[in-house]
VEXDRENDO-632242 format. One record per atom (N, C-alpha, C): x, y, z; residue in one letter. Coordinates in steps of 0.001 Angstrom, whole numbers, plus 500000, padded with zeros to 6 digits. Layout:
<sites>
XYZA
...
</sites>
This chain:
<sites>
497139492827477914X
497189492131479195X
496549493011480280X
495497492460481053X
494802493204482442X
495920493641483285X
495985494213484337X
496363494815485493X
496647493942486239X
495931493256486497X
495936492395487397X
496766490892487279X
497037490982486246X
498121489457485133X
499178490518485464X
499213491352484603X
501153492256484323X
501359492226485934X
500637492717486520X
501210492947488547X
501433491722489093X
500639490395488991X
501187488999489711X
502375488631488605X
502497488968487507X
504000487895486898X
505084489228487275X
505003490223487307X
505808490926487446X
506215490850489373X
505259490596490157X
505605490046491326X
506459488733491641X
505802487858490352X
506070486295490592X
507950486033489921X
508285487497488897X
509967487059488728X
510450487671489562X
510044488557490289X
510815489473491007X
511348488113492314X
510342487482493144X
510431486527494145X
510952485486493543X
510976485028492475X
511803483913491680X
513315484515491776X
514137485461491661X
515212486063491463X
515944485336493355X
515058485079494533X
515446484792495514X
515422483772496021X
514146482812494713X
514352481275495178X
514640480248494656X
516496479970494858X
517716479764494508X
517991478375495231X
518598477342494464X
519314476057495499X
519926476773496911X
520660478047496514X
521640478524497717X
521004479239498646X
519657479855498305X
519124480404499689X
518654480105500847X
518190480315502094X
517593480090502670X
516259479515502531X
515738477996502333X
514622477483501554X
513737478432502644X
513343478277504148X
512177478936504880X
512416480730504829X
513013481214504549X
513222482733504872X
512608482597503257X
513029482157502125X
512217482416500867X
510638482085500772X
510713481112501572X
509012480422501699X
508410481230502331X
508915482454502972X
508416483417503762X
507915484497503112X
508825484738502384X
508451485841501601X
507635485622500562X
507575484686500129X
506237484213498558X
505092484017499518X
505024483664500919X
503528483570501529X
502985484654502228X
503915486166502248X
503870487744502492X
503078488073500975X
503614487856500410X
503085488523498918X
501853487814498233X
501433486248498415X
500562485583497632X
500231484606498829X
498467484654498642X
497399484845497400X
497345486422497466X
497379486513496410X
496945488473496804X
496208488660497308X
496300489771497616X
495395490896498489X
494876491661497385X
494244493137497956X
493632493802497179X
494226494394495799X
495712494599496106X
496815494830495354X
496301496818495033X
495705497589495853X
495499498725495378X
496271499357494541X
497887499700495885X
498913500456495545X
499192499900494161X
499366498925493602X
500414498132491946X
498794498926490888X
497987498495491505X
496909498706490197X
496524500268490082X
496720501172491472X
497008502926490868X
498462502924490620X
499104501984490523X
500338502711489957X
499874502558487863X
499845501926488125X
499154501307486302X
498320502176485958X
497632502488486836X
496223503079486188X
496622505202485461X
497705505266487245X
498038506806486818X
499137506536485566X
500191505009485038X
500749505359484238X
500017505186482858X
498596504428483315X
498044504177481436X
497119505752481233X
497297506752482335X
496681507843481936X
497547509079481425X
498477508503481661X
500303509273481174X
500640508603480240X
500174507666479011X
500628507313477897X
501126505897478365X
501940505634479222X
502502504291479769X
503176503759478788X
504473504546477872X
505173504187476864X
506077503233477120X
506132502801478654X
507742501941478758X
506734501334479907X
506091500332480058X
505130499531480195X
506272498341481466X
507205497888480954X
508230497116482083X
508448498284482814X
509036499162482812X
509094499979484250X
508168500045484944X
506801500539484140X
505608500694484878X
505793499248486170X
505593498226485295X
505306497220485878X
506264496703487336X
507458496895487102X
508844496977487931X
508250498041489029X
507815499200489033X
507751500005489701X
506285499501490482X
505458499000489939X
503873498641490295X
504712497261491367X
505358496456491520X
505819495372491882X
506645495694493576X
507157496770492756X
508142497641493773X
507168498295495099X
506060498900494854X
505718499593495880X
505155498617496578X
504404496996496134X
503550495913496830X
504613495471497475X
506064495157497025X
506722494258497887X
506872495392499249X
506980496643499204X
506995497622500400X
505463496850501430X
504871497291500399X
503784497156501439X
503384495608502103X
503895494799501277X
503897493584502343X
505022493558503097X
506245494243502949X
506419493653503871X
506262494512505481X
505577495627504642X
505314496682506073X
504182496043507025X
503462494993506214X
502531493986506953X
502912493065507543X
504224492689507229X
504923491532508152X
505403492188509505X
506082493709509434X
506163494212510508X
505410495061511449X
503866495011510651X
502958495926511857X
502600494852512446X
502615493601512202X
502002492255512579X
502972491800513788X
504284491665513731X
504658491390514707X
504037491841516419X
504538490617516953X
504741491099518611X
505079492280519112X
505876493244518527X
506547494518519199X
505265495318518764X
504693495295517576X
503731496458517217X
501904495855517548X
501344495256516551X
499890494893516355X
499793493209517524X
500909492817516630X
500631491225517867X
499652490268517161X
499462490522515525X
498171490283514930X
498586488857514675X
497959488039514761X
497552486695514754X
497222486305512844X
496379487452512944X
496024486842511433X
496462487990510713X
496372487714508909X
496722488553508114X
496430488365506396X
495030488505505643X
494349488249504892X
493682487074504840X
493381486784506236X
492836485501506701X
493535484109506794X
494636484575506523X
495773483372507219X
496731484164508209X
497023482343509251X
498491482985510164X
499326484500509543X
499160484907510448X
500374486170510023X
501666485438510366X
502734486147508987X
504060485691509079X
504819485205510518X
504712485715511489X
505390485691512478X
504861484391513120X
503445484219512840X
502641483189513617X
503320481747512850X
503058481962511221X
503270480555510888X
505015480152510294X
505766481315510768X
507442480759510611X
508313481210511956X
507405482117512705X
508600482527513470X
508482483284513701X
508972484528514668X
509568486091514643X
510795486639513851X
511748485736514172X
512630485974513241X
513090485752512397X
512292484805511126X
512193484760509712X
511503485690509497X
510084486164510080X
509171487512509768X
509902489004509429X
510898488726511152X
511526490318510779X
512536490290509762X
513261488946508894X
514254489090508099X
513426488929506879X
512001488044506532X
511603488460505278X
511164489928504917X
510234490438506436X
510364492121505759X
511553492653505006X
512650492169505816X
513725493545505570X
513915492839503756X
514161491537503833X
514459491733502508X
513746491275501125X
512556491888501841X
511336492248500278X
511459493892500195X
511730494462501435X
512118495849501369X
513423496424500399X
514710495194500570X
515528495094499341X
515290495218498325X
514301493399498088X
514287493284496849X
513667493633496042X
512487495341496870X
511876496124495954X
512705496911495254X
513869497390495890X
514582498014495013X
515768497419494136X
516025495783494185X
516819495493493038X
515935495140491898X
514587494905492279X
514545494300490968X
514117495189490161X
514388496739490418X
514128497811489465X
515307497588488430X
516536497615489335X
517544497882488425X
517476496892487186X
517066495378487052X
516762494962485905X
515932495736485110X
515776496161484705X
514694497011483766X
515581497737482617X
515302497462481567X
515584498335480217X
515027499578480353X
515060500881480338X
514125501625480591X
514934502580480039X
514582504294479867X
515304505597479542X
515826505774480441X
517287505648480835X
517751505741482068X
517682507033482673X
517116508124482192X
516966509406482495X
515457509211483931X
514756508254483841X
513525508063484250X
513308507402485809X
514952506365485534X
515121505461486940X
515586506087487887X
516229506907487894X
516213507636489353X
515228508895489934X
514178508875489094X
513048510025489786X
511996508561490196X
512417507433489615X
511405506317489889X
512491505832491748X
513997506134491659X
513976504987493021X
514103505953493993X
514096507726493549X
513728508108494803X
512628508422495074X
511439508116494437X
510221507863495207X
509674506607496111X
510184506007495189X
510410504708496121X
511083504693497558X
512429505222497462X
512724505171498767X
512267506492500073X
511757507729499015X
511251508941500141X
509779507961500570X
509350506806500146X
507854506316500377X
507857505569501746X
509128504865501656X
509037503924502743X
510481504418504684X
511038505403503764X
512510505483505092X
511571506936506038X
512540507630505954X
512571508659506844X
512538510204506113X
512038511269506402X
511510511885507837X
509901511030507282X
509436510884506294X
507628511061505770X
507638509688505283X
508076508800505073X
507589507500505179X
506893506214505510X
506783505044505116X
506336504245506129X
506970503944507552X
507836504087507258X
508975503566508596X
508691505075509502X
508559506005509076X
508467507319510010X
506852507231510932X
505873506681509858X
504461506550509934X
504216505644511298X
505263504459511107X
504942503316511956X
505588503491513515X
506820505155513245X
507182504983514745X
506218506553515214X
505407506960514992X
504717507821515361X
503543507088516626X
503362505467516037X
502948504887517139X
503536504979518488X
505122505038518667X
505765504855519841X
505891506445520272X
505592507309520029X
505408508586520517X
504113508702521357X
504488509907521900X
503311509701523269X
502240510951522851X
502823511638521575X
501899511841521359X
501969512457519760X
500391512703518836X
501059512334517727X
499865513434517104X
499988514003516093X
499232514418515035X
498300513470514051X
496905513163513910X
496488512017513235X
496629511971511639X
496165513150511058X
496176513642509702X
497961513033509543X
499146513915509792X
500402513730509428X
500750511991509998X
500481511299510864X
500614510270511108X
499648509081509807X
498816509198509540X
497612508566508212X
498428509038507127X
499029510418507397X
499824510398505489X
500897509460505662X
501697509176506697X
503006508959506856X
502866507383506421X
502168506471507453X
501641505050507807X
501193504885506505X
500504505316505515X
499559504838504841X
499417505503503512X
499486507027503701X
499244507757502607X
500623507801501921X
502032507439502570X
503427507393501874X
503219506174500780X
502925505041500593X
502704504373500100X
501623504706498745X
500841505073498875X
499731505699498151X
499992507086497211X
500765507620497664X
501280508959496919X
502863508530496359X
503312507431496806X
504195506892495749X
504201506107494497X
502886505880494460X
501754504885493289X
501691505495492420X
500775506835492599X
500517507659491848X
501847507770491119X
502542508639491656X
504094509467491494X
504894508437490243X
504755507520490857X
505686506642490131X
504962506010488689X
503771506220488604X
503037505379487354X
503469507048486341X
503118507502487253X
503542509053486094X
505134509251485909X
505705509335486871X
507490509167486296X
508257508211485421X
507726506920485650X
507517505675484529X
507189505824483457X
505987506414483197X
505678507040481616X
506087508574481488X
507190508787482466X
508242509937481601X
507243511297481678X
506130511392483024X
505691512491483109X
506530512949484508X
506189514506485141X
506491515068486231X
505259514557487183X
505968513998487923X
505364512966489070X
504569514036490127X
505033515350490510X
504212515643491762X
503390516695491257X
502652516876490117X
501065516740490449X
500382515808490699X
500789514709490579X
500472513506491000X
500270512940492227X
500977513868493115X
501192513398494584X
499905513973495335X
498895514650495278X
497931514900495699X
496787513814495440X
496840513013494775X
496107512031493943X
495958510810494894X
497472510736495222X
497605509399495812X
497732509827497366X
498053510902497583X
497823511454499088X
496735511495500031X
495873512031498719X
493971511895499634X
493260509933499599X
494096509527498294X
493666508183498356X
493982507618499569X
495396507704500137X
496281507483501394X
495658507494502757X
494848508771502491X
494585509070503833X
493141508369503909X
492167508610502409X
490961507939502785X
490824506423502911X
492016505764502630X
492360504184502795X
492088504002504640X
492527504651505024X
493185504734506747X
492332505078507181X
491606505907506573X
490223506198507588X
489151504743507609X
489144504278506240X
488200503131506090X
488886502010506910X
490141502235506659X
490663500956508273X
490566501245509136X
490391502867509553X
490042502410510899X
488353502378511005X
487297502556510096X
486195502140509872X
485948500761509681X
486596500173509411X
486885498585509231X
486927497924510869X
488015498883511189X
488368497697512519X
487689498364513916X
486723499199513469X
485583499745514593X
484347499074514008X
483751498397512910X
482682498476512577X
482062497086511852X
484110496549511529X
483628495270511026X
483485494102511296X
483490492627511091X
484309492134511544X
485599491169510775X
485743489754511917X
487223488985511656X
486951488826510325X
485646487848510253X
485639487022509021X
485993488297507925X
485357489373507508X
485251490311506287X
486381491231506207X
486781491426507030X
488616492161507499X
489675490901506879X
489433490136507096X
490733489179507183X
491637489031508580X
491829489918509171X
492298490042510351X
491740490535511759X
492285490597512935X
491689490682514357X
491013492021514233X
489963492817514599X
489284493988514520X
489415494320516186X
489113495543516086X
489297496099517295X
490761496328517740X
491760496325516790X
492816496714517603X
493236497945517694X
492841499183516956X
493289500294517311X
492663500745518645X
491788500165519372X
490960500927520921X
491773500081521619X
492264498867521431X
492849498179522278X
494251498450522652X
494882498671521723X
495855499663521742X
496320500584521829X
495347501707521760X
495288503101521993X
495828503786521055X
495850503548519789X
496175503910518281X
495647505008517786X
496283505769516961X
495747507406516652X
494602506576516043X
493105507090515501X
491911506567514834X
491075507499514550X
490821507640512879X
489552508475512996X
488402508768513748X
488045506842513737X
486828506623514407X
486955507111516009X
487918507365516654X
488227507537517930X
488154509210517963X
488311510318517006X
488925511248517363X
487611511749516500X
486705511003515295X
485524511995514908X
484180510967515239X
484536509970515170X
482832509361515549X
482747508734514699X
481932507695514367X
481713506883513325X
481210507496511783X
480600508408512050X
479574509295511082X
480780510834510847X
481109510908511667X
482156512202511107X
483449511179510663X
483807510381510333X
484628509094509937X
484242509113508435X
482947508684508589X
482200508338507042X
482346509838506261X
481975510796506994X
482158511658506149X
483781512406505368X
484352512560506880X
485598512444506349X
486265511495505378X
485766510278505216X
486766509458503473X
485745509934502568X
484422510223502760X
483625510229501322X
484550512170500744X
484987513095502066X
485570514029501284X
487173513949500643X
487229513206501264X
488627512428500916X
488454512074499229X
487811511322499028X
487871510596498243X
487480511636496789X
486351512444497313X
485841513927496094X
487433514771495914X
488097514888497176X
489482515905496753X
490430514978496210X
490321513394496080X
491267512616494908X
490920512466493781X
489626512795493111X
488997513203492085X
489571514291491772X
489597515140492519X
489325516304491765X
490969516719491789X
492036515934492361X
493374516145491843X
493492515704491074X
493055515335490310X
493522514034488787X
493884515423488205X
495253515250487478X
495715516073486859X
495148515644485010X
494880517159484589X
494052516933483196X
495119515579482422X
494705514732481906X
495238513440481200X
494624512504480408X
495161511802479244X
494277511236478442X
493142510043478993X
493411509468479874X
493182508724480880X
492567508706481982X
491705510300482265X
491253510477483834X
489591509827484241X
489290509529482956X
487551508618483303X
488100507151483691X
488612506503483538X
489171505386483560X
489854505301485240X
490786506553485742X
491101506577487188X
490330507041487825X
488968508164487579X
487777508496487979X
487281507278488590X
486845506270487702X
486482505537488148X
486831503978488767X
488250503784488484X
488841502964489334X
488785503610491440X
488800505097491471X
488545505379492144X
487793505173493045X
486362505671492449X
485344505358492953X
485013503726493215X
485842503093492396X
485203501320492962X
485870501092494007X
487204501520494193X
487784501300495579X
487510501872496705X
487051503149496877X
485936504062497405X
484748502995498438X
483644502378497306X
482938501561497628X
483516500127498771X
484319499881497862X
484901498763498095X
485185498452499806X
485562499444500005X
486476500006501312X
485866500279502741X
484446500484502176X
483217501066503178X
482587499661504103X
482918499446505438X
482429497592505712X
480931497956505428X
480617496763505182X
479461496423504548X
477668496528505411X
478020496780507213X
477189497076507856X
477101498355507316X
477907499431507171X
478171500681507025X
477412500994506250X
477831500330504764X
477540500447503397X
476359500012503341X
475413499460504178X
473561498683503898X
473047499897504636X
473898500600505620X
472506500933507101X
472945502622506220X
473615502947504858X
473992504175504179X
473198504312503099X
472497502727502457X
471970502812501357X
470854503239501516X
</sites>
């Protein structure tokens, strides 16, 4: 089975587990239209990729854990989107949550896809020796001091470090991918964390290369909001061209952390396609 099948059914029981005669029918309809049509699905497909380079012997955890870090990250998209933070209108080219149910179905489906990343681990058959180096990465990824939630209030500070703010926002998520595809297949997770750390940070630089350079239609969402907002930004603090250069070194020091594994041509180059991928496309013609 592809990557891309095991990560949507392993998404699609996890959100089935919440839509019940007894629930809330719109707070559930909320949360299946946070998570699907997919998105790029990065974070679920390096979690797979670092566990099929670690043997990936227990393949449902993998998958549980690949499921686990996307429901984080959507729903960290339901809450940069709100009114209090971004104000974003759109969000993979549809209404953002808040726009098409509400504010406050938005802020209650975040919180509980943020839950139900971590119950639907506990279903899992797995070596139980394995599930708790898997849910505290999970939860050091998204709470406090280095998390998403730490990442996202560095915005409300008056003043901020950009590097430690890009790991926090962006690269917590990304270095929990890694971590966890290797603790899943029953390896030691933090050589791993350099892997998904530089991926982290060179993601964030290309967004904010994205939302200086691109536009609505090819973003999916409103561009220009980090100047409008006054948002820490590569592009703001090195230039468009010291930007570019900074993810292309980004991206050589996540290479070159791949810890030796049966598997590292295969994340070599999943790498590099997301690399490409990532670069907006004025960028990527006026580079060729």
């Amino acid at each position: 089975m592809d990557s891309s099948t095991r990560i949507e059914q392993a998404l699609n029981a996890a959100l089935a587990r919440v839509e019940t005669p007894a629930a809330p029918s719109k707070l559930a309809s909320a949360m299946r239209y946070a998570v699907f049509p997919r998105g790029a699905r990065v974070r679920p497909r390096l979690c797979l990729a670092a566990a099929a380079a670690c043997g990936d012997d227990q393949p449902a955890l993998t998958e549980a854990a690949a499921a686990s870090i996307e429901l984080l990250h959507c729903a960290s998209l339901i809450h940069d989107d709100l009114p209090c933070f971004d104000d974003a209108p759109l969000r993979r080219g549809k209404p953002s949550v808040h726009v098409a149910y509400g504010e406050r179905i938005a802020v209650l489906a975040g919180d509980a896809l943020i839950v139900l990343a971590f119950e639907q681990l506990s279903y899992v058959a797995c070596s139980p020796e394995r599930l708790p180096h898997v849910m505290r990465i999970v939860g050091q990824s998204v709470g406090m001091p280095s998390g998403i939630a730490a990442g996202q209030a560095w915005e409300c500070e008056p003043f901020c470090d950009l590097v430690e703010y890009h790991e926090q926002k962006t690269g917590a998520l990304f270095s929990a991918a890694t971590m966890l595809g290797a603790a899943a297949a029953g390896h030691d997770p933090e050589p791993w964390k350099v892997v998904g750390a530089k991926l982290g940070l060179a993601y964030q630089v290309a967004d904010d290369l994205r939302d200086a350079a691109s536009d609505e239609e090819e973003l999916g969402k409103p561009i220009g909001r980090d100047a409008a907002l006054g948002r820490p930004s590569a592009v703001r603090d090195l230039g468009i061209d010291g930007a570019m250069h900074r993810l292309e070194t980004l991206v050589k020091e996540a290479i070159a952390g791949i810890p030796p594994c049966q598997g590292a041509g295969d994340l070599r180059a999943l790498i590099m396609s997301e690399a490409k991928r990532l670069v907006p496309k004025r960028l990527a013609a006026a580079a060729a």
